[in-house]
VOZA-149255 format. One line per field, with one value per atom (N, C-alpha, C): x, y, z; residue number from 1; atom name. Coordinates in Angstrom, 1 decimal, padded with zeros to 4 digits. Example, Ala and Ser with C-alpha at 12.3 -4.5 7.8 and 13.67 -1.06 7.14 Angstrom:
2
xx = [013.2 | 012.3 | 013.2 | 012.8 | 013.7 | 012.9]
yy = [-005.7 | -004.5 | -003.3 | -002.2 | -001.1 | 000.0]
zz = [007.8 | 007.8 | 007.8 | 007.1 | 007.1 | 007.9]
pos = [1 | 1 | 1 | 2 | 2 | 2]
site = [N | CA | C | N | CA | C]
***
This chain:
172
xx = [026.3 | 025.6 | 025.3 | 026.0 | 025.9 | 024.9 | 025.0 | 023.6 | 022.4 | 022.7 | 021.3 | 020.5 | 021.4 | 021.3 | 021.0 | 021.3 | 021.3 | 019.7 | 019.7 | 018.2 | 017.2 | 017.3 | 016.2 | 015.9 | 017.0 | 017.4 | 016.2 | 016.5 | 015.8 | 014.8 | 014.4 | 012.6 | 012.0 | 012.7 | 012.2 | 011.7 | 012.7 | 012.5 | 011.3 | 011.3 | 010.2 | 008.8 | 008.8 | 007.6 | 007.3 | 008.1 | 007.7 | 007.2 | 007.4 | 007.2 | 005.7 | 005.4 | 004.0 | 003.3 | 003.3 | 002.4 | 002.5 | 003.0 | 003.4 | 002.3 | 002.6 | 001.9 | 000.8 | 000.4 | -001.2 | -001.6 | -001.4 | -002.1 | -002.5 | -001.7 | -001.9 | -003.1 | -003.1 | -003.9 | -005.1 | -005.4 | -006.3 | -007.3 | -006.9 | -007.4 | -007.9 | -007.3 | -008.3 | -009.0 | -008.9 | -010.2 | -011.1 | -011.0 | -011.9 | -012.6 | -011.8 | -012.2 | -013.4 | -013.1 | -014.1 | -013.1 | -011.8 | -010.6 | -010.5 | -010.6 | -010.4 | -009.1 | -008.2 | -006.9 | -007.1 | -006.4 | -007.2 | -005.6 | -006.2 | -004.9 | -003.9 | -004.3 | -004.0 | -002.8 | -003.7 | -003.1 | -001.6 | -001.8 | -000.7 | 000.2 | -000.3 | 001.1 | 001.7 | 001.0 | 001.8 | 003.2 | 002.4 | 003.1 | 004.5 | 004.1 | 005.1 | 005.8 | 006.0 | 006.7 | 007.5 | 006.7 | 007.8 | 008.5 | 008.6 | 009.5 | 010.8 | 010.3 | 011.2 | 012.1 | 011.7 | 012.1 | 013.3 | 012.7 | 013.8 | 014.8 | 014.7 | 015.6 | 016.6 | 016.2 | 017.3 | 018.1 | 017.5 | 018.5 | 019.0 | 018.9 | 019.6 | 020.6 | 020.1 | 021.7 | 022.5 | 022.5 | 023.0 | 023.9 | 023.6 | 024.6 | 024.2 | 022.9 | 022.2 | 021.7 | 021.4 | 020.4 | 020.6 | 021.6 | 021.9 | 021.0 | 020.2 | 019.2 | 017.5 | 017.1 | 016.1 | 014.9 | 015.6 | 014.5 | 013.9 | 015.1 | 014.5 | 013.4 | 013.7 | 012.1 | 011.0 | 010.9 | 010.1 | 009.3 | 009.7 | 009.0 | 008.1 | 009.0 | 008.2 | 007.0 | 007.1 | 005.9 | 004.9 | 005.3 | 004.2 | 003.5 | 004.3 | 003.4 | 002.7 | 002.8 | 002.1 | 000.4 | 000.9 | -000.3 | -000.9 | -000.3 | -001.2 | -001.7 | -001.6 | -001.8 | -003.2 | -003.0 | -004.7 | -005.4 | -005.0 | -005.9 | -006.8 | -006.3 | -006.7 | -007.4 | -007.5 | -007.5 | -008.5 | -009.4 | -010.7 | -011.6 | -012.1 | -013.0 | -014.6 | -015.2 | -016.7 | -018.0 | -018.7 | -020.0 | -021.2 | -021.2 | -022.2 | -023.2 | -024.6 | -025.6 | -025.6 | -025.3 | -025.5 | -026.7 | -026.4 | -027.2 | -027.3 | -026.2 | -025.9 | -025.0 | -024.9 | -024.1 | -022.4 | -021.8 | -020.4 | -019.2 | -017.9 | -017.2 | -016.4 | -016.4 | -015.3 | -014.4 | -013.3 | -011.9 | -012.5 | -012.7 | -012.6 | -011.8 | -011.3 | -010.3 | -010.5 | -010.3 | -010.7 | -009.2 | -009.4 | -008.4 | -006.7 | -006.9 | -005.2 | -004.6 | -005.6 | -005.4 | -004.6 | -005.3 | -005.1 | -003.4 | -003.7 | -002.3 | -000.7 | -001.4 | -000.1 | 000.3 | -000.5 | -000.4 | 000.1 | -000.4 | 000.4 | 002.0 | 002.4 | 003.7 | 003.7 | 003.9 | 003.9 | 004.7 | 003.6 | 004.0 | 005.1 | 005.1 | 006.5 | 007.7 | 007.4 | 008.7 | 009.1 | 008.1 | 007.8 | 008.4 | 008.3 | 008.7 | 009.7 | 010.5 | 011.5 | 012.6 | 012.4 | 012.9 | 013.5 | 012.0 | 011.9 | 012.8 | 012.6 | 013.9 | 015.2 | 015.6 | 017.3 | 017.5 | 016.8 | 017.1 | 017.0 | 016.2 | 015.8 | 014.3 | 014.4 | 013.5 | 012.6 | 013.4 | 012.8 | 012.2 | 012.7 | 012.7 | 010.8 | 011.0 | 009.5 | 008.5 | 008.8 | 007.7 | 007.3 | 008.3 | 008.1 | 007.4 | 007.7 | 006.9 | 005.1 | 005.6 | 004.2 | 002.8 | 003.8 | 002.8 | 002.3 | 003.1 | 003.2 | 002.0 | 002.2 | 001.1 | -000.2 | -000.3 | -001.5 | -002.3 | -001.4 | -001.9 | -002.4 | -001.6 | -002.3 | -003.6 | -004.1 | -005.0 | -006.3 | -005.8 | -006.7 | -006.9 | -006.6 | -006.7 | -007.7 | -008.6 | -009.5 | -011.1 | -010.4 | -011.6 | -011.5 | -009.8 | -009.3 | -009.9 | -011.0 | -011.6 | -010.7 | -009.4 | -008.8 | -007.8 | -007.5 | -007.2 | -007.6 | -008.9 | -010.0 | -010.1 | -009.4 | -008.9 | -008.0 | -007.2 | -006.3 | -006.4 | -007.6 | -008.3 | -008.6 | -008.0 | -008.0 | -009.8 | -010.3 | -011.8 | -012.4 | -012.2 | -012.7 | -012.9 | -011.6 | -011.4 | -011.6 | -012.1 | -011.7 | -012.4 | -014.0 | -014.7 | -014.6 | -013.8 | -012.9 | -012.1 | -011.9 | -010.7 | -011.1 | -010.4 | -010.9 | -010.1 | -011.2 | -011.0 | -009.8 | -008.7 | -007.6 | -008.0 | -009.2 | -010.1 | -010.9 | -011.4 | -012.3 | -011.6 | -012.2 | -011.6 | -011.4 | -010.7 | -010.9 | -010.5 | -011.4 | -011.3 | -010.5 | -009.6 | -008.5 | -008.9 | -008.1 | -008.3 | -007.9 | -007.1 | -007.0 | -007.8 | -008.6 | -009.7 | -011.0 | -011.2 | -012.0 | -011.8 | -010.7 | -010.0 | -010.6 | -010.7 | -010.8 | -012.4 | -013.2 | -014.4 | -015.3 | -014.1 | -015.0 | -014.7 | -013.9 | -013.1 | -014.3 | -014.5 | -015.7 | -017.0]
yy = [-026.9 | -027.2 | -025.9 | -024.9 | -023.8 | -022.7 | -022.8 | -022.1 | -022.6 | -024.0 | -024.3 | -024.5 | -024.1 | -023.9 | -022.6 | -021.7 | -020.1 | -019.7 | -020.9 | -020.3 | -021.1 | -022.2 | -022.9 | -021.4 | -021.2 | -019.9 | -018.7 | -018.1 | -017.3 | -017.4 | -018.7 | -019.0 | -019.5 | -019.8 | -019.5 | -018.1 | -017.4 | -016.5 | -015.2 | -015.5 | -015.1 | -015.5 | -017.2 | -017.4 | -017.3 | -016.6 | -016.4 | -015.0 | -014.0 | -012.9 | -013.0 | -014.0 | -014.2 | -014.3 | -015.5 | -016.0 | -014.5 | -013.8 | -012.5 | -012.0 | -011.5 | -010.2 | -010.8 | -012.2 | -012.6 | -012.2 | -012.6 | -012.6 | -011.1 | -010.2 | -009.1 | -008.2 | -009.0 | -008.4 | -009.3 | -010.5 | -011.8 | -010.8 | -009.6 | -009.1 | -008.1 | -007.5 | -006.0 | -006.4 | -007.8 | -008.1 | -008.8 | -009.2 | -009.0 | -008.1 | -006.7 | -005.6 | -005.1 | -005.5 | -004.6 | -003.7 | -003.7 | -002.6 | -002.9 | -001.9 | -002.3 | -003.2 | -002.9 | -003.5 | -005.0 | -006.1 | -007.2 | -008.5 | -009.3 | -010.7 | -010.5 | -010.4 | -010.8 | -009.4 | -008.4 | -007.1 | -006.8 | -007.5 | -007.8 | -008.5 | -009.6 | -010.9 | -010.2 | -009.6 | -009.2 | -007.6 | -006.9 | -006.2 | -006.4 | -007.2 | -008.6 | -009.1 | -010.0 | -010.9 | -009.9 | -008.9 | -008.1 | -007.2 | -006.8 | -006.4 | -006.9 | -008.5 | -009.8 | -009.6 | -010.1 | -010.0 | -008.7 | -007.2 | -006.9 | -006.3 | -007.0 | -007.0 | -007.9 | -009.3 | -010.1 | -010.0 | -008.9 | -008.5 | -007.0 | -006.5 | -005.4 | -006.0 | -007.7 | -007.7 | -008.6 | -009.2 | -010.0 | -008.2 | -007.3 | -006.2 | -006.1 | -006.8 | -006.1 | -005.1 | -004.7 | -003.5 | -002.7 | -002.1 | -001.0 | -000.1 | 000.3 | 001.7 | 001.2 | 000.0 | -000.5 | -000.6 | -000.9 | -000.3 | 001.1 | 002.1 | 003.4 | 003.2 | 002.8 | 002.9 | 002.1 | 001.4 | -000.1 | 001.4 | 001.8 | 002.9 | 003.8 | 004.2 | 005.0 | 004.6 | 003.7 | 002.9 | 002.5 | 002.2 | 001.6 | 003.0 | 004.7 | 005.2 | 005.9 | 006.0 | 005.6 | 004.9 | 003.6 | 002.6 | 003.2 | 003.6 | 004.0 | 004.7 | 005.9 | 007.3 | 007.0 | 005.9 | 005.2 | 005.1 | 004.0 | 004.1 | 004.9 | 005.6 | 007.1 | 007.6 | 008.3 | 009.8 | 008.9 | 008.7 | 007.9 | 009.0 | 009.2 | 010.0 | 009.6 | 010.1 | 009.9 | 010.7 | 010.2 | 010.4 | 011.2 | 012.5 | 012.5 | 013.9 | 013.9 | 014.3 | 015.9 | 017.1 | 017.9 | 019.0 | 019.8 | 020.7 | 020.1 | 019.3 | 018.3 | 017.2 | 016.2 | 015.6 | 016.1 | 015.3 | 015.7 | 014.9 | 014.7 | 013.8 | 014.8 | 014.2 | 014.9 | 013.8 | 014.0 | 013.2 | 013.1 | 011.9 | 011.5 | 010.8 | 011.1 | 010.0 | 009.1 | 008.0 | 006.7 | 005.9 | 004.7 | 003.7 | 004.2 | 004.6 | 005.4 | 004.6 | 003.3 | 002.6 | 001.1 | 001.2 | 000.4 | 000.4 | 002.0 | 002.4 | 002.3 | 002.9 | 002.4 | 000.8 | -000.2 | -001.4 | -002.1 | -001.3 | -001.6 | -001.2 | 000.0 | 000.4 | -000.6 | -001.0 | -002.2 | -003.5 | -003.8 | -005.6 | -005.4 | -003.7 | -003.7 | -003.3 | -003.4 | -003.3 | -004.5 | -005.3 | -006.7 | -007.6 | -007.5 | -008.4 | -008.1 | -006.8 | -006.4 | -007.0 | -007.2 | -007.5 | -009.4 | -009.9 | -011.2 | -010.9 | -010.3 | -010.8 | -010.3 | -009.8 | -009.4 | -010.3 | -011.1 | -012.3 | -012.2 | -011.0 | -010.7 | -011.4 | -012.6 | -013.2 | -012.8 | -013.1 | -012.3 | -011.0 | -010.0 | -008.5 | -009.1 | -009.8 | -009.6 | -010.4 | -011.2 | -011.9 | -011.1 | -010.7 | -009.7 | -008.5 | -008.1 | -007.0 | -007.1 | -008.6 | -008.8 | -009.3 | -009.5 | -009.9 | -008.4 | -007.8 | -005.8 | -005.5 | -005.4 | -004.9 | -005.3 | -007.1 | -007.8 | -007.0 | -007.0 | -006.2 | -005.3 | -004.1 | -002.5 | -003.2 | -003.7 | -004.0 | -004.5 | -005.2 | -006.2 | -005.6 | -004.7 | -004.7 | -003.9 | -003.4 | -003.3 | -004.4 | -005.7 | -006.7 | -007.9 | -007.1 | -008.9 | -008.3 | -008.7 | -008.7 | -008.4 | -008.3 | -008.4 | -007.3 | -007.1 | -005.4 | -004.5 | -004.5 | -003.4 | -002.0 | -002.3 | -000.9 | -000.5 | -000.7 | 000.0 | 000.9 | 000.8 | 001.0 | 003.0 | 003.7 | 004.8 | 005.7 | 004.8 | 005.7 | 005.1 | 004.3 | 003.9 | 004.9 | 005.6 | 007.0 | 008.1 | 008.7 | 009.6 | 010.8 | 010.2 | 010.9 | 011.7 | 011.5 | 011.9 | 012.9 | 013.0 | 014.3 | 015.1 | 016.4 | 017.3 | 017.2 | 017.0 | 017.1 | 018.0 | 017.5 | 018.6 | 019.5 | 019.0 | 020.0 | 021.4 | 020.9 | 021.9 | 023.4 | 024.4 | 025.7 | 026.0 | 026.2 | 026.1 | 028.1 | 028.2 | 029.4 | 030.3 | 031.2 | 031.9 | 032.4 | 031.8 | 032.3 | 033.5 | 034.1 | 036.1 | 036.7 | 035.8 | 037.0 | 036.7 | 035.7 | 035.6 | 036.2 | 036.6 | 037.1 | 038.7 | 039.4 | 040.4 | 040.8 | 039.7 | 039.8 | 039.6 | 039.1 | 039.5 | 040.9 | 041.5 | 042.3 | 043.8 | 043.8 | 044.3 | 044.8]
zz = [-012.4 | -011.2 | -010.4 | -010.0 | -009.9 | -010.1 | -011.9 | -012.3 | -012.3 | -012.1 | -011.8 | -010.5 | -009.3 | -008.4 | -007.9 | -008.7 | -008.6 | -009.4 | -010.2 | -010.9 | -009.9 | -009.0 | -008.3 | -007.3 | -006.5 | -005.8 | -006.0 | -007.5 | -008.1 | -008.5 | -008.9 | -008.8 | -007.5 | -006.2 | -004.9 | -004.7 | -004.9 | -004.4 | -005.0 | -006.6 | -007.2 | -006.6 | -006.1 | -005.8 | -004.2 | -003.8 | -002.2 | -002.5 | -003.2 | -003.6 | -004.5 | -004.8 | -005.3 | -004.4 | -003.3 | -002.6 | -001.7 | -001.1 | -000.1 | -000.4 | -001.8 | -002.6 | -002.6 | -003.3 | -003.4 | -002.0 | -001.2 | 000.5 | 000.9 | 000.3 | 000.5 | -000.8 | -001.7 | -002.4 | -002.8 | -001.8 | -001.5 | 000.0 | 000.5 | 001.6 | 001.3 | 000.3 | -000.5 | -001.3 | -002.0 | -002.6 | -001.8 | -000.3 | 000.5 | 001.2 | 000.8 | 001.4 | 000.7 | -000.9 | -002.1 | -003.0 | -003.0 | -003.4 | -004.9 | -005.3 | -007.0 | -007.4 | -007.2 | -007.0 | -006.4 | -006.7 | -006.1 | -006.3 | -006.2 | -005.9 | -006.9 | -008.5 | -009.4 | -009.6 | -009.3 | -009.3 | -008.4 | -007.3 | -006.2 | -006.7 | -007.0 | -007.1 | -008.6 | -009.5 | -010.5 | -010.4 | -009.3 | -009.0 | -008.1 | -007.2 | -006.2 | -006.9 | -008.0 | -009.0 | -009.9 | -010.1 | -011.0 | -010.7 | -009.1 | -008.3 | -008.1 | -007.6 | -007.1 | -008.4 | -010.0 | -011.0 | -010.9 | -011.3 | -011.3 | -009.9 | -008.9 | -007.8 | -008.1 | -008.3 | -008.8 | -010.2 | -010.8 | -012.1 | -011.0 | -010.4 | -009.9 | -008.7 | -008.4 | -007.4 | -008.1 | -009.4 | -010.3 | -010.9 | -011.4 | -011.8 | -012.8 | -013.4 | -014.9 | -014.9 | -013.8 | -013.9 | -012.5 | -012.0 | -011.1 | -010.3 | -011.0 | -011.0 | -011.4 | -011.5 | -011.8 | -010.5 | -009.5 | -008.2 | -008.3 | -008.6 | -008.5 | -009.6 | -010.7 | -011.3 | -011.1 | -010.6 | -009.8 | -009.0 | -008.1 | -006.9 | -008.3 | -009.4 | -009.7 | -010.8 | -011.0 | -011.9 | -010.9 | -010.1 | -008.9 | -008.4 | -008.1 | -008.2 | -008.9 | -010.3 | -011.5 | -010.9 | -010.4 | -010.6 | -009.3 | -008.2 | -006.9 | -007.5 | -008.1 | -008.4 | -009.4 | -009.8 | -010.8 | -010.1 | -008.8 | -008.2 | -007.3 | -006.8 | -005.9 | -006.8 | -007.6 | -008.5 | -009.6 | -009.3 | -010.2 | -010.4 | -012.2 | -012.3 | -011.7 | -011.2 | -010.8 | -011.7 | -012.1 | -012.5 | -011.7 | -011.6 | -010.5 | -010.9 | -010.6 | -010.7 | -009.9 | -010.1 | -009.5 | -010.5 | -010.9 | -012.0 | -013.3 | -013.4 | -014.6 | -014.6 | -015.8 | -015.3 | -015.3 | -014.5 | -014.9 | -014.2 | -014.7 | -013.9 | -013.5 | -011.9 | -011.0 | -010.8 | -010.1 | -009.6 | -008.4 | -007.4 | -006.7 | -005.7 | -004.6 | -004.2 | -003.0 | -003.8 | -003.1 | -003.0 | -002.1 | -002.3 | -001.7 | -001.2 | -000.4 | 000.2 | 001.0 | 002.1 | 000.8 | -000.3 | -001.3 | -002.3 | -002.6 | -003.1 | -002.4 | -001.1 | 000.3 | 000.1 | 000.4 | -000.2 | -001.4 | -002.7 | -003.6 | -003.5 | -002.9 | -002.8 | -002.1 | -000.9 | 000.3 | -000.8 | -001.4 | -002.1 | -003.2 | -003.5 | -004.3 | -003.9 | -002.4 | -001.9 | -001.6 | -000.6 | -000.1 | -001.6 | -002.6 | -004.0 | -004.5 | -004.1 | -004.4 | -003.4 | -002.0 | -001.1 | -001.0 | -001.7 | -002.0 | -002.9 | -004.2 | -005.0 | -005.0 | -003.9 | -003.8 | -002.2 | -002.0 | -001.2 | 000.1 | 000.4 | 002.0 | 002.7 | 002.4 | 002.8 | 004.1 | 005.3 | 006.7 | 006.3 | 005.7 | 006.1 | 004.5 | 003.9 | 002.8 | 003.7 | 004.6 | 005.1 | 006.6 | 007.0 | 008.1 | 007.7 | 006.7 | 005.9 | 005.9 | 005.2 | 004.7 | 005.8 | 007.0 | 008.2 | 008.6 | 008.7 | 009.7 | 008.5 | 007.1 | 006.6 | 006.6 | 006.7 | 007.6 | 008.1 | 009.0 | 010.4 | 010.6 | 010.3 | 009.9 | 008.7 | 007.9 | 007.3 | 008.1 | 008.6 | 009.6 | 010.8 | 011.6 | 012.9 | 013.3 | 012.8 | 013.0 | 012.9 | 012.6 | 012.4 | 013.1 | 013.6 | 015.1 | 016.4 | 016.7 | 018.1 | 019.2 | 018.9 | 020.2 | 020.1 | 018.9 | 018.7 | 018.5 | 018.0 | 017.6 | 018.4 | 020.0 | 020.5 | 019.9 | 018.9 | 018.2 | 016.9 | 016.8 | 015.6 | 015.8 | 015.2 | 015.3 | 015.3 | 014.2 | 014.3 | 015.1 | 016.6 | 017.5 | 018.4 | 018.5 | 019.1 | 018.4 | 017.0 | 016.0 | 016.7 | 017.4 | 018.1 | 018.9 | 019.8 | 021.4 | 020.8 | 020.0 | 019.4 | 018.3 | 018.3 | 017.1 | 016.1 | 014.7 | 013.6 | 013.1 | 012.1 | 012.0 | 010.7 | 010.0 | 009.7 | 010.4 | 011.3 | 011.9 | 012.6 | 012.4 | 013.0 | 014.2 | 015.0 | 016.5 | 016.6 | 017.9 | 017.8 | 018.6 | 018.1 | 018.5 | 020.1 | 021.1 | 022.2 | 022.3 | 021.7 | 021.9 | 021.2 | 020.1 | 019.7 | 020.6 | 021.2 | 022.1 | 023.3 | 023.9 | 025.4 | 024.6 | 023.4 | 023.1 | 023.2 | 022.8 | 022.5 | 024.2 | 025.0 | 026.5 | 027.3 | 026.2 | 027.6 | 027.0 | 025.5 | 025.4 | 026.0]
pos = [1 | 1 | 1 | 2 | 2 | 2 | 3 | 3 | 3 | 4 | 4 | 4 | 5 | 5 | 5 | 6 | 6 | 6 | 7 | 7 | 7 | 8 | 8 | 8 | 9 | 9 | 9 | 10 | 10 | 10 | 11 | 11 | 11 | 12 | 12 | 12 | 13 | 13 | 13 | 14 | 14 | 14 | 15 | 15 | 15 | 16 | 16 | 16 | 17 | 17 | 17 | 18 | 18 | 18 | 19 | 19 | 19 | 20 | 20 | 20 | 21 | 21 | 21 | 22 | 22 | 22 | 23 | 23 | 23 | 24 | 24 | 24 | 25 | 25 | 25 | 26 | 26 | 26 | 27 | 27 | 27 | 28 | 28 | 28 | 29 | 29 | 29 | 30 | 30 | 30 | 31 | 31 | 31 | 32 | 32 | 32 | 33 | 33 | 33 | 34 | 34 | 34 | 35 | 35 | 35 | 36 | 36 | 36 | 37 | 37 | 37 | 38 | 38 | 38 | 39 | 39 | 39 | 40 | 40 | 40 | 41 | 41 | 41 | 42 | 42 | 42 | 43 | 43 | 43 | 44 | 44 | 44 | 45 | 45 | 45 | 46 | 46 | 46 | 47 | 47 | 47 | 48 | 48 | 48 | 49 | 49 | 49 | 50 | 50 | 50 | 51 | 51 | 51 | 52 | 52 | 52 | 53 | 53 | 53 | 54 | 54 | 54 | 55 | 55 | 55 | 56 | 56 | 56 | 57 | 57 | 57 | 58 | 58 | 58 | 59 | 59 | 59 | 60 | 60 | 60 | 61 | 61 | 61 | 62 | 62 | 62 | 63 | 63 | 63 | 64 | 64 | 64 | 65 | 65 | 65 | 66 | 66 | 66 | 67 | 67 | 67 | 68 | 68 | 68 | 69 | 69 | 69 | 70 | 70 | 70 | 71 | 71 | 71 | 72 | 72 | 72 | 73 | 73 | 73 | 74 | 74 | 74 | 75 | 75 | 75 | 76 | 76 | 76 | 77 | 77 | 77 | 78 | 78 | 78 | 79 | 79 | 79 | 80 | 80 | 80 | 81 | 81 | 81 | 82 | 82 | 82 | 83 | 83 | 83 | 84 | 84 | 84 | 85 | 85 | 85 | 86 | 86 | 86 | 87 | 87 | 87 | 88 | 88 | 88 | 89 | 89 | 89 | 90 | 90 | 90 | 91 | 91 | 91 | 92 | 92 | 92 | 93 | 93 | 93 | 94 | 94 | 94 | 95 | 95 | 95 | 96 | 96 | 96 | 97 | 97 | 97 | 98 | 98 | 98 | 99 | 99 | 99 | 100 | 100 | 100 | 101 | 101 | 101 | 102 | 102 | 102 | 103 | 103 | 103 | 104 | 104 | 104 | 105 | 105 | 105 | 106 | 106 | 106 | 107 | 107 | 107 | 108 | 108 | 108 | 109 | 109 | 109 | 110 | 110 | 110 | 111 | 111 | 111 | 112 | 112 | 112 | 113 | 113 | 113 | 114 | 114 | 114 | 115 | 115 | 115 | 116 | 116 | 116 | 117 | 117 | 117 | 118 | 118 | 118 | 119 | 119 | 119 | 120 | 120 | 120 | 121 | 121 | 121 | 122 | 122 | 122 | 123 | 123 | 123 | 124 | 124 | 124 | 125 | 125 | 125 | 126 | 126 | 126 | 127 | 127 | 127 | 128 | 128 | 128 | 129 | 129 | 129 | 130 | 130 | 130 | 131 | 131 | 131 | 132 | 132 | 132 | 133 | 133 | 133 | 134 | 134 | 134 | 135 | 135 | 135 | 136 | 136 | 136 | 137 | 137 | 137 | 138 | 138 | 138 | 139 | 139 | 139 | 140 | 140 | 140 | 141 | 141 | 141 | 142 | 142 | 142 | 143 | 143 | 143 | 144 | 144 | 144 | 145 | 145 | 145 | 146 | 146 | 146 | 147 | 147 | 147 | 148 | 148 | 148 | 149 | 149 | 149 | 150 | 150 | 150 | 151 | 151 | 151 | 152 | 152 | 152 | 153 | 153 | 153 | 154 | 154 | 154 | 155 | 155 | 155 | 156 | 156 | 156 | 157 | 157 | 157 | 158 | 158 | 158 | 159 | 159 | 159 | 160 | 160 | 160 | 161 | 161 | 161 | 162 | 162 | 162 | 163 | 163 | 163 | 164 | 164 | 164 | 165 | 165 | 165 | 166 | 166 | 166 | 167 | 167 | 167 | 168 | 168 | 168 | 169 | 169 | 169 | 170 | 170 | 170 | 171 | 171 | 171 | 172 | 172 | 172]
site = [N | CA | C | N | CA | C | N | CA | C | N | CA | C | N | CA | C | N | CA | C | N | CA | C | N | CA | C | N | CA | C | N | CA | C | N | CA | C | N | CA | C | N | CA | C | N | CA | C | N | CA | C | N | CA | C | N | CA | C | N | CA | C | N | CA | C | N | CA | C | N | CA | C | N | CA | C | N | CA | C | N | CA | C | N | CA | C | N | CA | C | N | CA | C | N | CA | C | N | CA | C | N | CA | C | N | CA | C | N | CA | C | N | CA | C | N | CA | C | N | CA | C | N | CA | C | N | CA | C | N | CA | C | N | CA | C | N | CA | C | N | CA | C | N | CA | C | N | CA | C | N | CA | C | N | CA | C | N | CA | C | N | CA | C | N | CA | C | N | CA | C | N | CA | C | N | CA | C | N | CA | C | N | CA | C | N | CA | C | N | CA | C | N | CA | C | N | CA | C | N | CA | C | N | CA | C | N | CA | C | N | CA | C | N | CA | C | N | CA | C | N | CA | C | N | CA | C | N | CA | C | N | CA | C | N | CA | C | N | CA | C | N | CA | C | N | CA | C | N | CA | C | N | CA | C | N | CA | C | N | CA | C | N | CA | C | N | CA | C | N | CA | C | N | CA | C | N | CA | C | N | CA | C | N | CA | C | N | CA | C | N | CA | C | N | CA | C | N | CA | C | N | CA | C | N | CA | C | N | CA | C | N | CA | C | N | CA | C | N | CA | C | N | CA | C | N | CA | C | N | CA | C | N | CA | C | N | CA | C | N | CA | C | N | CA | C | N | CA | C | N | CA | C | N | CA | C | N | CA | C | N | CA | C | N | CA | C | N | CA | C | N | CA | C | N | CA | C | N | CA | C | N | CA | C | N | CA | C | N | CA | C | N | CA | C | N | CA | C | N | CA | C | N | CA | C | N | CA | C | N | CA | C | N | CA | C | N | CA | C | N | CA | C | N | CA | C | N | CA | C | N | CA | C | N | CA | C | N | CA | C | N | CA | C | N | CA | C | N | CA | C | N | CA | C | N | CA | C | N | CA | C | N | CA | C | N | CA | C | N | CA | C | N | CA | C | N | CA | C | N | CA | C | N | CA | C | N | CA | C | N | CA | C | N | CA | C | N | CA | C | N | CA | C | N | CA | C | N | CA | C | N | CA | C | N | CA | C | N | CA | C | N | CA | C | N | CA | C | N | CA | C | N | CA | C | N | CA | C | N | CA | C | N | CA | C | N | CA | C | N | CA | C | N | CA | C | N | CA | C | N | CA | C | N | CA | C | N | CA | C | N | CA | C | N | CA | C | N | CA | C | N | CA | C | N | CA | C | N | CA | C | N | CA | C | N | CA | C | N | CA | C]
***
């Protein structure tokens, strides 16, 4: 009775770790993100998966590799070759999807969480990342939205110019 109680347990918790991760990767394929529902809940479920073999004592050290396969798959996504027309053709590396890859890490923490039994901390997760995804399209947070203001401030690209070589260039 026990184990069968321990596996209902463990397939709860696998599938809260699906529906999470689907919702989160049901919103980048609303975005246009290459990465999409399917891509999520699989990365989500096989987190949950080996979380509950790492607090069962099969697998000790199995998270640490969970983080690093995942960034593996971010690192796909970002770093996409591009096709493009200059003097000839030629493919450059491109980087796209950062906002995407952050996310993937996200649902495999959020699935990892779901499967070592931290229910609150994967759904609380999975709302906070919502959010930061969304909040620039909820009418009522849209002041939060950083390139609302990106304008009002300088670029941490752009050169600003050295006030002592300028203090030099008046005294001239």
């Amino acid at each position: 009775m026990h184990l069968h109680l321990e596996s209902l347990s463990q397939l709860g918790r696998l599938s809260l770790a699906f529906i999470l991760t689907y919702l989160l990767g049901f919103e980048r394929d609303l975005r246009g993100s290459p990465a999409g529902d399917r891509t999520f809940s699989l990365i989500g479920v096989g987190s949950a998966i080996i979380a509950v073999l790492a607090k069962d004592g099969n697998a000790p050290n199995a998270l640490a590799g969970v983080i690093t396969g995942v960034g593996f798959i971010g690192a796909g996504v970002v770093f996409r070759p591009n096709l493009t027309m200059s003097a000839r053709w030629h493919l450059i590396d491109t980087v796209k999807g950062v906002t995407t890859a952050a996310t993937i890490f996200a649902a495999a923490a959020i699935g990892a969480a779901a499967g070592y039994s931290r229910l609150l901390l994967a759904t609380s997760g999975t709302a906070l990342v919502l959010l930061a995804l969304e909040v620039r399209h909820i009418p009522l947070l849209k002041f939060a939205d950083g390139r609302r203001w990106a304008s009002r401030f300088a670029n941490d690209d752009a050169v600003l110019p050295d006030p002592a070589r300028q203090a030099e260039g008046q005294d001239s």
